[in-house]
N, C-alpha and C positions, 0 to 999 in steps of 0.2 A: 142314359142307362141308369135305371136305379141300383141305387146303394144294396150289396148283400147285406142279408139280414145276420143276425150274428150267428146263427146258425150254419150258413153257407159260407161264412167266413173261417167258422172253426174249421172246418171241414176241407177247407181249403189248405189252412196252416198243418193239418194233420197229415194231406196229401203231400205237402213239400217236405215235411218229416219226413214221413215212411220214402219217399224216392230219393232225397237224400241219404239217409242212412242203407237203403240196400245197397246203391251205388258205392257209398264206403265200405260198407263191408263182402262187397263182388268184385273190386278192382283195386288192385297193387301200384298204392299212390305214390310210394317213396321204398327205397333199399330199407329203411327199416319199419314199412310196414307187415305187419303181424296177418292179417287178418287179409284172405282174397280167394277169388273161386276159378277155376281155369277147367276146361274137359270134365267137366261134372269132376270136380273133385276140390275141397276145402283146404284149404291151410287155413291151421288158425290156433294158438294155445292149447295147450295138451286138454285143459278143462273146460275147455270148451266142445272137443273133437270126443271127449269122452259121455257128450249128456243125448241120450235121445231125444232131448228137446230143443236142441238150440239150433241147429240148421233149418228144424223144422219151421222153427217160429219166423225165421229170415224167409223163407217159400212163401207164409201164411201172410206174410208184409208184402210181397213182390206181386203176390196174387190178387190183395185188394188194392192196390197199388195200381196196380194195372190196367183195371176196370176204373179209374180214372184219367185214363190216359189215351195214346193213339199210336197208330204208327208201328215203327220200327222197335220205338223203346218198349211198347207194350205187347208186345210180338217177344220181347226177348224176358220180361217180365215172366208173362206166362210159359215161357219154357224153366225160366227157373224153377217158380213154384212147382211145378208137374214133377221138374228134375226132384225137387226135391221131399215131396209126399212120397213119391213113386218109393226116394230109396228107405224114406224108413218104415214102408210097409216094407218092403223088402227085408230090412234087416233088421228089424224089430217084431215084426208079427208074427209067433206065433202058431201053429196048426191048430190050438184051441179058439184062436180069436183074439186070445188076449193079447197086449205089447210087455214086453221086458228088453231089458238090456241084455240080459242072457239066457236062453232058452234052458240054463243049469239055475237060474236064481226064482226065487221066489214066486208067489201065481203071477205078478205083475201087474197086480190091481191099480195100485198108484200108477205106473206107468201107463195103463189101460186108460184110465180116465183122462191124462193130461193129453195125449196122442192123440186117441179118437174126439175129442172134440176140437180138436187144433184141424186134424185133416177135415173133421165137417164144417169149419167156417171158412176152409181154402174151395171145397166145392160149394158153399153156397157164392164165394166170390168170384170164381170163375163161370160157373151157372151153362149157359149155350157154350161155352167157349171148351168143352170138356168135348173129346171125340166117345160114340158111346161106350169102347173099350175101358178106356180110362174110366169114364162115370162110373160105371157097373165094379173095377176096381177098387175106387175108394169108397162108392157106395156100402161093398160088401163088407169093406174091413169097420166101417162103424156099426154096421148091424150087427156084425159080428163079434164086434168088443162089448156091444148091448147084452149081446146074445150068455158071453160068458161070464161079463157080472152078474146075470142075473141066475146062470147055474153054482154060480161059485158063490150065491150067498149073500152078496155084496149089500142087497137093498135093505136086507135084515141086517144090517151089521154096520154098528156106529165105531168108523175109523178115528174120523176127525172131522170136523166142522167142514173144512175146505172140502175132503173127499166126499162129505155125504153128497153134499151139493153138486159136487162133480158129478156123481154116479147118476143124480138125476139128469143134468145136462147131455152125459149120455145119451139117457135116452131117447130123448125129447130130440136131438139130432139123428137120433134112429129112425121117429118117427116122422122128421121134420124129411129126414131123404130118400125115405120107403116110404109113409103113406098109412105103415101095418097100425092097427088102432092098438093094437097092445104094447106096442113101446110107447102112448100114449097114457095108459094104465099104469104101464112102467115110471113113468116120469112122479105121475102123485103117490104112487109107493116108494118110491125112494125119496121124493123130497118132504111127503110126511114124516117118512122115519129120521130124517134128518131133523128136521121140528121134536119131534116126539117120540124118543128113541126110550127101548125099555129099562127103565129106571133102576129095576131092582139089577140090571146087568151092568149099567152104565151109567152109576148117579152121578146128577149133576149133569149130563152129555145136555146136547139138546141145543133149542132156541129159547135163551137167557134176555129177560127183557128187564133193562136196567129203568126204564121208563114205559111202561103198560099205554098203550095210544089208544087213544079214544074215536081217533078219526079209523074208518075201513081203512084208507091208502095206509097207515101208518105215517102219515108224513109228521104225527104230533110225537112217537116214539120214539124209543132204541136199543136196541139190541145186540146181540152177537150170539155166533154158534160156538160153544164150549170145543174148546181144543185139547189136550191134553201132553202134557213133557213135565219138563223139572221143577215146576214151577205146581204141577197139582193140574185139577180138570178148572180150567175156566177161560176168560178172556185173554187173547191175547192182540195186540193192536194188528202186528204183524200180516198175521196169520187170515186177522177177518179181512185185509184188502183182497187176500186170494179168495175169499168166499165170496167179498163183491163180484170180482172177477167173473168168478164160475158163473155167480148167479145173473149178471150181465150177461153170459155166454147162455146159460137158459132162455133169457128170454129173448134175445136172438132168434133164438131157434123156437121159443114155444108162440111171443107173444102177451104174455098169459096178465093179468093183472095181478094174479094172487104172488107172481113173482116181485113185480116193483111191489109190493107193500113190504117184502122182506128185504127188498134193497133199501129203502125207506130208511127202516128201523137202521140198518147198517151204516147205513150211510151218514146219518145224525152221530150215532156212539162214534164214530170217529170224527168226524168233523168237531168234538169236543177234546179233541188230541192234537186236534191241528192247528201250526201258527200260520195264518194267512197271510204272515208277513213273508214269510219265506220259504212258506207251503211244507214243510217238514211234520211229519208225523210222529210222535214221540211214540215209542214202542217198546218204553221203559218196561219192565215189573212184568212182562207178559208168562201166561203160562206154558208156553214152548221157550220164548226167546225172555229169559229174567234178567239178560243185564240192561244197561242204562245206554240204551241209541236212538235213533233217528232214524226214518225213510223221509223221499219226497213221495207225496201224498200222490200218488199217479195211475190211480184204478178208474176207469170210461164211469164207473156204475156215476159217477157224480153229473157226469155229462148227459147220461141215461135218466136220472131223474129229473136233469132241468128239461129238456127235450120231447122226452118220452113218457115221465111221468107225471105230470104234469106240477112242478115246480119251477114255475119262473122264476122264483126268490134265488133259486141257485145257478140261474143262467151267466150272468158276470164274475161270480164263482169259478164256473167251468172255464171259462176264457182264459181268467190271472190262474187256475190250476195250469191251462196249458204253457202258459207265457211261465211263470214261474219253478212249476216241477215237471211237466212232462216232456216240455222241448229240453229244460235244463239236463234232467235224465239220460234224456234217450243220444244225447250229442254231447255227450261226456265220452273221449275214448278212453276212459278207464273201467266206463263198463260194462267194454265187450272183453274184455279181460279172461272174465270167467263165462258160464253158459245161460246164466239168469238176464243179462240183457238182451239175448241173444231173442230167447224165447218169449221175451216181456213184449217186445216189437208186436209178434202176434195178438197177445193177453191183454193190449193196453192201447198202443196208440192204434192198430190197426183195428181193433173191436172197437174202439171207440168211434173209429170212420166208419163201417158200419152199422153198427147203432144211429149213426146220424143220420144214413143216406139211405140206407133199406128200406125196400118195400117190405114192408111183414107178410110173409103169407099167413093169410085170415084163415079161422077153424081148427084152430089146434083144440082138443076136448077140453072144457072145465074140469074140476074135479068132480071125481062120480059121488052123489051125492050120499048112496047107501053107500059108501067105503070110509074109514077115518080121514080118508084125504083130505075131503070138504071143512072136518072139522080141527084137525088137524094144525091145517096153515093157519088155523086163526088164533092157536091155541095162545092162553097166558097162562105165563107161567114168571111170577115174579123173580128177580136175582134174590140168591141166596147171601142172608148176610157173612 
């Protein structure tokens, strides 16, 4: 039998991750475990119980999970995930479209964007295994979430780096699960404005390139999208893994190349913050998060560009990433604690299985070329000193 190639190997270690950790966190291993799921219903940390993302992101693990699997365990896989989309459209969605924690709080924009793309990577994972009730369910609720960023504004309006990129992702899953060419459309009007947000509203916002690349792919550059908190509008280390994120979760769903050239640049500006000895991200000085910490470096986009983008220089990278900070991560139980590793399952090791094993579906639109989109993604625009 030939040896897997190291690709089929990663892919493998990511499969016993994520079936691992759903197992720990769906079944009550000890009297003083925390954390277990019985009759569709969770125990688990108040702050955890309190985030509409963190059960979600356990459903969106169990879902790709499953589709490597067989049998009984994947039979019980996919009841979970379904259990659990099911309930936070239910209690989170809505009559507008949008998601909030409270149908009394805010438009729900933030909430909008991290739900709707979390439920469209759980039906791309389950795909035929969906009854068409259900499709037609979570189908509607992303079109839907599509639907009201794009009344409420959203595409024109530079939040934060993470969320511009989100709103495009959106779409692009709008498009990716309907078919309609204007969530297409959607996708390069939101991810332009995210590039190239209006200045005189928002200086400084934008895509900041610390190093201007010479190559199309970006893979000579780096970048980041400008964030904004205490710290003032600019970089902040933190913040850009979640913009990898998103932007991994795009092209997911789009495919597109004009995406990996921004993950490119991303993914350079932090791998300049990274000690590859022990995969730690330094996220000192940031302009959201300004004191002096650490993450482990554990966003798929890296894994996405050795793979998918065409960077083998970063293949053995991805491996000691997962050997070093993503298994170490995600099988720490102190960080199901709170609702950030709950949801990270989804965002990280589970997209990154994905990303690996997906067939893309081919034909998602370029960008239209009479629109700024085209021009847009490619824009330079040097850092400010």
């Amino acid at each position: 039998m030939a040896a897997p190639t190291a690709q089929t190997a990663l892919a493998r270690q990511l499969e016993d991750l994520l079936l691992g950790q759903v197992d720990d966190l769906t079944r009550r291993t000890s009297a003083s475990d925390t954390d277990w799921y019985a009759n569709g219903t969770w125990t688990a940390p108040t702050a955890v119980l309190a985030s509409s993302r963190a059960s979600l992101g356990v459903a969106v693990a169990a879902a790709v999970a499953s589709s490597r699997t067989t049998g009984a365990r994947a039979t019980a896989l996919r009841r979970l995930a379904i259990a659990g989309v099911d309930a936070t459209i239910r209690k989170y969605r809505l009559p507008n479209g949008a998601f909030s924690t409270s149908i009394a709080a805010s438009s729900g924009d933030v909430d909008t964007v991290f739900l709707s793309t979390t439920i469209a990577q759980a039906y791309l994972a389950l795909g035929p295994g969906l009854d068409a009730a259900t499709a037609l369910r979570w189908r509607d609720s992303v079109t839907g979430a599509a639907d009201f960023l794009v009344r409420n504004g959203n595409l024109h309006w530079y939040t934060n780096g993470n969320i511009n990129i989100g709103n495009a992702a959106v779409m692009a899953a709008a498009y990716r699960l309907s078919g309609r060419a204007e969530y297409a459309q959607d996708t390069w009007t939101a991810l332009s404005y995210a590039v190239a947000p209006d200045q005189s509203r928002w200086p400084g916002a934008g895509l900041i390139l610390t190093q201007a690349p010479r190559r199309g792919d970006g893979a000579d550059g780096r970048g980041y999208f400008a964030e904004t908190g205490a710290g003032g509008t600019g970089y902040d280390p933190e913040y850009t893994t979640v913009q990898a994120d998103f932007l991994s979760k795009l092209y997911l769903f789009s495919g597109r190349p004009e995406v990996l050239r921004l993950v490119n640049l991303l993914v350079n500006q932090m791998m300049s913050r990274v000690d590859v000895g022990d995969w730690h991200l330094d996220t000192s000085g940031g302009s959201r998060h300004t004191g002096r910490d650490w993450r482990f470096f554990t966003t798929p986009a890296l894994a996405l560009m050795a793979w998918r983008g065409g960077r083998p220089d970063l293949q053995s990278r991805a491996q000691a990433q997962f050997t070093r900070a993503v298994h170490e991560n995600y099988t720490m139980p102190i960080q199901y604690d709170g609702p950030n590793g709950w949801y990270g399952l989804s965002s990280q090791p589970a997209l990154e299985l994905q990303l690996l094993v997906a067939r893309l579906a081919p034909g998602f639109p370029a960008p239209p070329a009479t629109t700024a989109g085209s021009t847009a993604l490619r824009r330079v625009r040097p850092v400010r000193s």
